[in-house]
C-alpha positions as CSV (number, residue, x, y, z in Angstrom):
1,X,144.6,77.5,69.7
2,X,147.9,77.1,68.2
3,X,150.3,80.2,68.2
4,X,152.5,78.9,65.5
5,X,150.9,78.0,62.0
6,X,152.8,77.0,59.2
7,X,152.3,77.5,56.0
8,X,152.6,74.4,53.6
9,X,154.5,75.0,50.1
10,X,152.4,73.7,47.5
11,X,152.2,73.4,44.0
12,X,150.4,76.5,43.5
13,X,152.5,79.0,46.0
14,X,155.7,77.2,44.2
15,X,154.2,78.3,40.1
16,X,153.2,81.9,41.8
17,X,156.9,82.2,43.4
18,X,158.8,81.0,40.1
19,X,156.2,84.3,38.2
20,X,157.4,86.8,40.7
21,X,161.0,85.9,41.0
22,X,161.2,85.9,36.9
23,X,159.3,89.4,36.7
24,X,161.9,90.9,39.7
25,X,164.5,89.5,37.3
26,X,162.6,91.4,34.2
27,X,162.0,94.1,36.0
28,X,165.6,95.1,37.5
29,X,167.2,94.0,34.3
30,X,165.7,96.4,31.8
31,X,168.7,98.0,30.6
32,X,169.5,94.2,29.0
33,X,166.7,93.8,27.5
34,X,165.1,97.1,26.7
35,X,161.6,96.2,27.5
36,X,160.2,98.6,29.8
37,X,159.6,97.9,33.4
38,X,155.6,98.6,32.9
39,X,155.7,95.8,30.2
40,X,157.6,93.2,32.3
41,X,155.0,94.3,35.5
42,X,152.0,94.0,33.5
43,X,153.1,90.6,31.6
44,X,153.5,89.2,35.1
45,X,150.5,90.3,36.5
46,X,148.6,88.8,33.4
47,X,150.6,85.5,33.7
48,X,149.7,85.9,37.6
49,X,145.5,86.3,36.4
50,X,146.0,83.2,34.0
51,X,148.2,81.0,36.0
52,X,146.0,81.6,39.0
53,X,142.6,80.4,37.6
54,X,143.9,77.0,37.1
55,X,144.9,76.8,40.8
C-alpha cells in the first residue's frame, strides 16, 4: 500500500473552501459589520447544509 495519498481538489472541496474562508472573514470582522459572530457561524453552517446536498 501506498504511504502517500493525495487528496484531489475538486469542485466540491473548492465551493466548501470559498464558505469557510468568507464565514472566517464574517466572523473576525464583526466590529465592521455589526452582525454577531453566532449569525455569521450559523449562516455558514446553513449555506454548508445546502451547498453540500448538491455535491
Amino acid at each position: 500500500m501506498d504511504p502517500v495519498h493525495l487528496i484531489e481538489m475538486n469542485q466540491g472541496m473548492m465551493v466548501s473552501g470559498i464558505i469557510l474562508a468568507l464565514s472566517f472573514i464574517g466572523i473576525f470582522t464583526e466590529t465592521l459589520h455589526g452582525f454577531s459572530r453566532v449569525k455569521v457561524a450559523m449562516l455558514g453552517a446553513l449555506t454548508m447544509l445546502v451547498v453540500g446536498q448538491s455535491y
